[in-house]
C-alpha positions as CSV (number, residue, x, y, z in Angstrom):
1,X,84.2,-29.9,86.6
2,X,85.1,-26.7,86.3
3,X,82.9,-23.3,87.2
4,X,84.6,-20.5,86.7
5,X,86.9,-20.1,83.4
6,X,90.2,-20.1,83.7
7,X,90.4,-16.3,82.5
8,X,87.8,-15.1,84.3
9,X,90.0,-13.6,87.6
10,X,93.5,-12.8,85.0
11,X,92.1,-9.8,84.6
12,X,91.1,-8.7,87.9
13,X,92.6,-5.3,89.2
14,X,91.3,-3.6,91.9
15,X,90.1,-0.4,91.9
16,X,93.1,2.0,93.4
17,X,92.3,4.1,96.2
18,X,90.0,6.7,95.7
19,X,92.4,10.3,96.1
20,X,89.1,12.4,96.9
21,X,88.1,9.5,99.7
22,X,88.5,12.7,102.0
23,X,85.9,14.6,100.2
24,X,83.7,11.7,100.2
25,X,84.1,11.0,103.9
26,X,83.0,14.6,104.1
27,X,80.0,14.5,101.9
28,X,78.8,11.7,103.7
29,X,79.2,12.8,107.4
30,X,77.1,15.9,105.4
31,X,74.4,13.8,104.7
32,X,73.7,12.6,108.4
33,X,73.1,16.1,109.7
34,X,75.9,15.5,112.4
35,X,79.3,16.7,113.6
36,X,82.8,14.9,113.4
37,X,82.4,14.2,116.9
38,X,79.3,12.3,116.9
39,X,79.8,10.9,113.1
40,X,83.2,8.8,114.4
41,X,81.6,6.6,116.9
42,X,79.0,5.2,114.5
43,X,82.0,3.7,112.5
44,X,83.9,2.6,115.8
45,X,86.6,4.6,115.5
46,X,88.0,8.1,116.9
47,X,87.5,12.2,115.9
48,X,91.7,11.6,115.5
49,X,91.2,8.5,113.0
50,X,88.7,10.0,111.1
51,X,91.1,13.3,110.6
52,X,93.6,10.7,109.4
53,X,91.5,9.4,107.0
54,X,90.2,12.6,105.7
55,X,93.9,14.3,105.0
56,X,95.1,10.6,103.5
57,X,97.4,9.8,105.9
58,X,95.5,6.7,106.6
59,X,92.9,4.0,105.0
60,X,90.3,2.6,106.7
61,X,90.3,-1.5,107.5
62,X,88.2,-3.4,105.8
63,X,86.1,-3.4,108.5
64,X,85.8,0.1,108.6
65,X,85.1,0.2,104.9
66,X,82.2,-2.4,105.7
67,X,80.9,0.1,108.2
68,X,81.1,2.9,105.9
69,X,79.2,1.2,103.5
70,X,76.7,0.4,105.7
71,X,76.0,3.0,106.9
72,X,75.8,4.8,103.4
73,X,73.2,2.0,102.4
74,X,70.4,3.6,104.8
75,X,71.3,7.3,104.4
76,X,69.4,8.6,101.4
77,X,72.2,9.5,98.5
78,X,74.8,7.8,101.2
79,X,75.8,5.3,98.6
80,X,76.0,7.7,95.6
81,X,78.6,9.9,97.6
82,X,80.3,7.3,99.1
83,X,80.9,5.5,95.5
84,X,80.9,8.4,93.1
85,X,79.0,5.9,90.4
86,X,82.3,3.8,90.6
87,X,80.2,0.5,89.2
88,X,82.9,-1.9,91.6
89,X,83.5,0.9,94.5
90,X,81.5,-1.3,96.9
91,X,84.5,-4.2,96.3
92,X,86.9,-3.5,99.6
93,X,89.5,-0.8,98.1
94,X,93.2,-2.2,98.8
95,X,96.6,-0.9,99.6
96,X,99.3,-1.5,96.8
97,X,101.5,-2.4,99.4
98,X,101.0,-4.7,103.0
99,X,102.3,-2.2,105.1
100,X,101.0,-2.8,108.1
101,X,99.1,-0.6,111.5
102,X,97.7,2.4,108.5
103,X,94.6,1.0,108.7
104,X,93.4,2.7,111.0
105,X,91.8,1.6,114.0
């Protein structure tokens, strides 16, 4: 038996990275009221990761992605910024490529 049609993941692409992820990261520290400083621990990473992030020299993990987006789920508007109404944004965002240690910490 089968569940799922044949077709159904063919046409699967995921969403590229977001180039304004910087901006977002921004908005979204914005919303908490707090500083870089005090914004970096609550994802479990460092003021010098978070600069990476924000100039796109780096991505954030999967994890970190996870911990962004939960963290945006109990800020008012987090989610909004975080997603910028992309319907699938909340999908894990994925490097073209499988270069690996730019992920971040």
């Amino acid at each position: 038996m089968t569940l799922v049609p044949g077709n159904l993941l063919e046409d699967f692409r995921p969403k590229p990275w977001p180039e304004d992820f910087g901006l977002r990261l921004e908005r979204l520290k914005v919303l908490t009221g707090l500083n870089w400083k005090e914004f970096a621990p609550l994802l479990g990473v460092s003021e010098r990761t978070m600069l990476l992030w924000r100039r796109g020299e780096r991505r954030p993990s999967g994890a970190n992605i996870l911990a962004l987006t939960e963290l945006a789920r109990i800020i008012p508007g987090g989610i909004d910024v975080l997603c910028q109404g992309d319907a699938g944004a909340l999908t894990l965002w994925v490097r073209d490529d499988d270069t690996e240690g730019d992920y971040g910490e």
